[in-house]
N, CA, C and O atoms as a DFTB+ gen file, in Angstrom:
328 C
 N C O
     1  1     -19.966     -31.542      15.743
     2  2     -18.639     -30.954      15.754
     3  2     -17.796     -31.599      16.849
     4  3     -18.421     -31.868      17.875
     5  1     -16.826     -31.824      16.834
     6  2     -15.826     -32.445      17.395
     7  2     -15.444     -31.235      18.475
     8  3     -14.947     -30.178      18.085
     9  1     -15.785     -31.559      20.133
    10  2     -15.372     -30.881      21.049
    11  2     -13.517     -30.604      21.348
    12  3     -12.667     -31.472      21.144
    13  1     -13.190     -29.000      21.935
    14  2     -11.613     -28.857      22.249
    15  2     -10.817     -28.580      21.107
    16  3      -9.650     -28.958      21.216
    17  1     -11.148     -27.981      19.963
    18  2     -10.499     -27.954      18.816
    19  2     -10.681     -27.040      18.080
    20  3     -10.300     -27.097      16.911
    21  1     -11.228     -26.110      18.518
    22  2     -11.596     -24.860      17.711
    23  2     -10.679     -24.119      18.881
    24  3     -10.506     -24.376      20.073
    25  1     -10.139     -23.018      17.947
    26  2      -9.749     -21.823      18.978
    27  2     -10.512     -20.863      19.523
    28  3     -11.616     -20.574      19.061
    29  1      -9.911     -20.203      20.704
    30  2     -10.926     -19.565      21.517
    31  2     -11.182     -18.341      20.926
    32  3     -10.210     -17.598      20.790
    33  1     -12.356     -17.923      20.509
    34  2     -12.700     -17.119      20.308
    35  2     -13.046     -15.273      21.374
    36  3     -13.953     -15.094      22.187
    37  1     -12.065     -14.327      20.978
    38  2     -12.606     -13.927      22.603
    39  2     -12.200     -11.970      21.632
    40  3     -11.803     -11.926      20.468
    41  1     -12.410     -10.849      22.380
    42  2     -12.488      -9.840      22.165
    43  2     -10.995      -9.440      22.141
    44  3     -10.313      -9.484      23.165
    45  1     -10.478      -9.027      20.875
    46  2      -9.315      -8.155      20.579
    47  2      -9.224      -6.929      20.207
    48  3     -10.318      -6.567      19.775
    49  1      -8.497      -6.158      20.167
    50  2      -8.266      -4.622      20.205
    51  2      -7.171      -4.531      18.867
    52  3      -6.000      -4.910      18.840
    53  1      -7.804      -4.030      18.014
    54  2      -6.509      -4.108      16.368
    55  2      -6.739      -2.342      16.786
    56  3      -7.633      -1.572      17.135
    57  1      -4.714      -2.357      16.356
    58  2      -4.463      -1.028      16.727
    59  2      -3.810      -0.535      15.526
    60  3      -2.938      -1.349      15.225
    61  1      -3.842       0.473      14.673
    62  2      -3.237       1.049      13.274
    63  2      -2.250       1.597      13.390
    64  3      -1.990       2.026      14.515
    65  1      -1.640       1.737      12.698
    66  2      -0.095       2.445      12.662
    67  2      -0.047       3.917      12.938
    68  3       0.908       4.519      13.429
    69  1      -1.248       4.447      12.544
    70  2      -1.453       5.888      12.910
    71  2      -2.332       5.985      14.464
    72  3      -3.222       6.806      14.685
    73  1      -2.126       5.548      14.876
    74  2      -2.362       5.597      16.656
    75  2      -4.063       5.182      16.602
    76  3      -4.477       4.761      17.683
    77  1      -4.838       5.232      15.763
    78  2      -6.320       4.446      16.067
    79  2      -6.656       3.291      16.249
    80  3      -6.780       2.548      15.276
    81  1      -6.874       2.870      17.441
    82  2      -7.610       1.449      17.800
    83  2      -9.223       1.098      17.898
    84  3     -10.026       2.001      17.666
    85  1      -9.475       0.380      18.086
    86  2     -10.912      -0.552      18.196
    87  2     -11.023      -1.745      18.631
    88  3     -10.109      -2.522      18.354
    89  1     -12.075      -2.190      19.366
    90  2     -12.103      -3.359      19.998
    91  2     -13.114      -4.084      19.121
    92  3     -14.173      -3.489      18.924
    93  1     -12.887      -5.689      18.376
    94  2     -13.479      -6.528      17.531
    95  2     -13.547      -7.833      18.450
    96  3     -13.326      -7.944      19.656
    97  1     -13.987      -8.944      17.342
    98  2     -13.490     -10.301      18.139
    99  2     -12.628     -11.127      17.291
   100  3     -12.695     -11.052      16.064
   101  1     -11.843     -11.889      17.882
   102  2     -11.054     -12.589      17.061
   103  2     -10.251     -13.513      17.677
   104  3      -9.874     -13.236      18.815
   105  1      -9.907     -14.543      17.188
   106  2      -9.011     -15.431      17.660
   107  2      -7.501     -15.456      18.378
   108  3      -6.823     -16.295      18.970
   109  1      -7.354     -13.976      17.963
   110  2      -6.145     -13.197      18.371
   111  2      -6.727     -12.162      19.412
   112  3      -7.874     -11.728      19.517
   113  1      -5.528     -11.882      20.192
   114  2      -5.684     -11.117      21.635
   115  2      -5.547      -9.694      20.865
   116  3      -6.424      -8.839      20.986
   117  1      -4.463      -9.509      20.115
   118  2      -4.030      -8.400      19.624
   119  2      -3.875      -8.302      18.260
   120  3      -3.298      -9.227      17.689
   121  1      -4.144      -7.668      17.834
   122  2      -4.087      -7.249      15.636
   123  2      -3.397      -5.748      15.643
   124  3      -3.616      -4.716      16.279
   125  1      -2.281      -6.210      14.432
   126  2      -1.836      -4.592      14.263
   127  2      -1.827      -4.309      12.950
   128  3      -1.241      -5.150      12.268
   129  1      -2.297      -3.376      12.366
   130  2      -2.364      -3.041      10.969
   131  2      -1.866      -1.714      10.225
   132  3      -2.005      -0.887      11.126
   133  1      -1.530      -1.244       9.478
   134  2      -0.996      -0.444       8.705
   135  2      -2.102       0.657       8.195
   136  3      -2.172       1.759       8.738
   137  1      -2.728       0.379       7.402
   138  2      -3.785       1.212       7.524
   139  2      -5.132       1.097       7.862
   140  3      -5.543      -0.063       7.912
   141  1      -6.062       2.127       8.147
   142  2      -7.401       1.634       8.771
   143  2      -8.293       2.773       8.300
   144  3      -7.614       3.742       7.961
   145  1      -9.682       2.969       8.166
   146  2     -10.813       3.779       7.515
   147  2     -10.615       5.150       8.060
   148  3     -11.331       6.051       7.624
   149  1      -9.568       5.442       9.120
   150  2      -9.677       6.903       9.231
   151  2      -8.209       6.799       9.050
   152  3      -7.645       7.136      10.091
   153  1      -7.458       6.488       8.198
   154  2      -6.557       7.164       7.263
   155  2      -6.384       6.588       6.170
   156  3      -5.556       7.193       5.490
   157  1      -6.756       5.762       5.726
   158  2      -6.920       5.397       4.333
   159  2      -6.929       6.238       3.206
   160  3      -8.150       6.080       3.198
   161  1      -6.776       6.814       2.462
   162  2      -6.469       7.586       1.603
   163  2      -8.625       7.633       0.872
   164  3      -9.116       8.758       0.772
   165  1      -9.157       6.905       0.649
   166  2     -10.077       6.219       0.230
   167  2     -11.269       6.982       1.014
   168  3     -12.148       7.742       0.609
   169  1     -10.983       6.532       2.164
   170  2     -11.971       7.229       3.332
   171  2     -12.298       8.167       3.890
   172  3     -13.401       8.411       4.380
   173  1     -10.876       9.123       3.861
   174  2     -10.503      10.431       4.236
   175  2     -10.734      11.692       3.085
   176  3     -10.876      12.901       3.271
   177  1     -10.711      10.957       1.928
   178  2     -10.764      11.840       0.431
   179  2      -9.500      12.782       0.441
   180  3      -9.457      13.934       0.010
   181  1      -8.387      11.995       1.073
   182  2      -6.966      13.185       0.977
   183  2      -5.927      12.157      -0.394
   184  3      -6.051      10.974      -0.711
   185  1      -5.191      12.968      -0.799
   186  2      -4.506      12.473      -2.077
   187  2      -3.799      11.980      -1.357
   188  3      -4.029      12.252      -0.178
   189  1      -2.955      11.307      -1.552
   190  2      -1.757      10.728       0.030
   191  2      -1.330       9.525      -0.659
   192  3      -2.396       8.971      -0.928
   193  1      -0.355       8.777      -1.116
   194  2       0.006       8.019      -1.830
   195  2       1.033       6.815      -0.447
   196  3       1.907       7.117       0.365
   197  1       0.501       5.753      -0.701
   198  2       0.453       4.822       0.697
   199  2       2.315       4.305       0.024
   200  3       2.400       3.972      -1.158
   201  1       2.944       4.308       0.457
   202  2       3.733       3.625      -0.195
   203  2       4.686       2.219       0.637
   204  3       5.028       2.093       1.813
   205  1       4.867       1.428      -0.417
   206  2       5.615       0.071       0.141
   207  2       6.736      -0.279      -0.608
   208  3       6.843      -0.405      -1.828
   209  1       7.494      -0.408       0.211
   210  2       9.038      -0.783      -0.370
   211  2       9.575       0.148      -1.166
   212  3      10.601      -0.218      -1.740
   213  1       9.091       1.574      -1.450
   214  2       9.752       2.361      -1.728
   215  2       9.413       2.142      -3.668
   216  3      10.299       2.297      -4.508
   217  1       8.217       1.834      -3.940
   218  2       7.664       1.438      -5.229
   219  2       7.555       2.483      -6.114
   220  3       7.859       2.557      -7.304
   221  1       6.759       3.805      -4.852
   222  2       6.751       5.017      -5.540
   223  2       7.755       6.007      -5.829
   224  3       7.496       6.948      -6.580
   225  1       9.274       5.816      -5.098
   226  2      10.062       7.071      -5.489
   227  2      10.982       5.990      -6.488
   228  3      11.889       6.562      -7.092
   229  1      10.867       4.573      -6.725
   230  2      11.402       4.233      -7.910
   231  2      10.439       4.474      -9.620
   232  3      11.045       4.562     -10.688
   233  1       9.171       4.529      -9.522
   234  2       8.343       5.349     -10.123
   235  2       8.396       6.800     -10.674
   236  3       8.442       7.096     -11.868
   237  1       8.386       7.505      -9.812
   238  2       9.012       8.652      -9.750
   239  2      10.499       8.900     -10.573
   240  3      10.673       9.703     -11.489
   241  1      11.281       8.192     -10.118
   242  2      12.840       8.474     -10.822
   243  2      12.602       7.697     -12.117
   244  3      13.136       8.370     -12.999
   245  1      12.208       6.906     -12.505
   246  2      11.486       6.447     -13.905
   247  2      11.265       7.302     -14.552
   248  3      12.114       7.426     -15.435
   249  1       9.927       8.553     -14.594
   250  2       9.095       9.547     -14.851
   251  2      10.308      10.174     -15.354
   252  3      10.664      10.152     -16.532
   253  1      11.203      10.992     -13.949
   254  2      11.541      11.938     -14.574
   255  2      12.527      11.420     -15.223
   256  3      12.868      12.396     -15.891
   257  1      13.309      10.494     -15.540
   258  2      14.605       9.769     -16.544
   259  2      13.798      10.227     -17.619
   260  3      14.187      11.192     -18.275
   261  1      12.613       9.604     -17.913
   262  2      12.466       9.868     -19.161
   263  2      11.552      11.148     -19.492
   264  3      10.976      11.332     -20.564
   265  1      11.537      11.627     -18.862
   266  2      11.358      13.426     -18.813
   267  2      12.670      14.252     -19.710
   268  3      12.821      14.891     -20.751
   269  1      13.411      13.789     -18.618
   270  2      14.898      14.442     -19.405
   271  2      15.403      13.780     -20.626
   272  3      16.247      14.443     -21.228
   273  1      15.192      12.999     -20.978
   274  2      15.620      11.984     -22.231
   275  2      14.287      11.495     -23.400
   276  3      13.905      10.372     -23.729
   277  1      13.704      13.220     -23.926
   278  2      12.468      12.727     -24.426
   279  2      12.497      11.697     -25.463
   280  3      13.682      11.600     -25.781
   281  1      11.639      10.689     -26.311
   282  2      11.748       9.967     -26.985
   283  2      12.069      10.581     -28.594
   284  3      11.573      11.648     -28.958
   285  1      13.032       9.691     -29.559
   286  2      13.107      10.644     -30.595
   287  2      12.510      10.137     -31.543
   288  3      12.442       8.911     -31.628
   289  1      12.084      10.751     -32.239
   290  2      10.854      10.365     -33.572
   291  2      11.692       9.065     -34.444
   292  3      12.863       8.688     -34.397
   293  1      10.704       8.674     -35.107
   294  2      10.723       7.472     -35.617
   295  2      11.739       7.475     -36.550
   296  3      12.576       6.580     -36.440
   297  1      11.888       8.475     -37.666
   298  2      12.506       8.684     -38.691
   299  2      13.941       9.145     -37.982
   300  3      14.925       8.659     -38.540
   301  1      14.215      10.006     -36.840
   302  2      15.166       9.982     -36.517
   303  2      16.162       8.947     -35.806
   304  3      17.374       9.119     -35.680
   305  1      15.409       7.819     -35.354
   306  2      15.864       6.755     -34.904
   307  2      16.298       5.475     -36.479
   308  3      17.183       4.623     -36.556
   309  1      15.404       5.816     -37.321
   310  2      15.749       4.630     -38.542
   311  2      16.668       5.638     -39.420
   312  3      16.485       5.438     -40.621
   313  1      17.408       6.451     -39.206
   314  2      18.575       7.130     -39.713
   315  2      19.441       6.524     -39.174
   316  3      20.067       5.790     -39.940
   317  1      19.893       6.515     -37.688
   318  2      20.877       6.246     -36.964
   319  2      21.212       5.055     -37.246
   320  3      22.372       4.654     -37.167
   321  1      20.167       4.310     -37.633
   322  2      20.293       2.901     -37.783
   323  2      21.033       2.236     -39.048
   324  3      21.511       1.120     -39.250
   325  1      20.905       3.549     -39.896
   326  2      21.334       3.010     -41.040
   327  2      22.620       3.569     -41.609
   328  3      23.076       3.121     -42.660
């Protein structure tokens, strides 16, 4: 292996968005992450819906649009048509 060229490998502390940290190793001094095994939805067994960019309340307003606007049967749609 070619000496001076690898990065230093040394002990970092990744800290979660919900205030839990831990000390690992890594090439980085510091790691910050979003979620981690004690809030993960997965780990915790709580229903909790993680959301990004706002994916789920455009989901949501989807649902109920077509909640209020139920679909109309087949035969009533090839009337209109004709």
């Amino acid at each position: 292996m070619k000496q001076a060229i690898h990065p230093k490998y040394q002990e970092a502390t990744v800290t979660c968005a919900c205030g839990n940290s831990w000390t690992t190793r890594s090439t980085r001094p510091t790691i910050h992450t979003d979620v981690c095994s004690a809030c993960h939805p997965f780990y915790t067994g709580e229903q909790r819906i993680v959301d990004t960019a706002g994916q789920v309340e455009r989901f949501m307003r989807r649902v109920l649009g077509a909640q209020a606007q139920p679909r109309r049967k087949k035969p009533d749609r090839r009337a209109e048509k004709i």
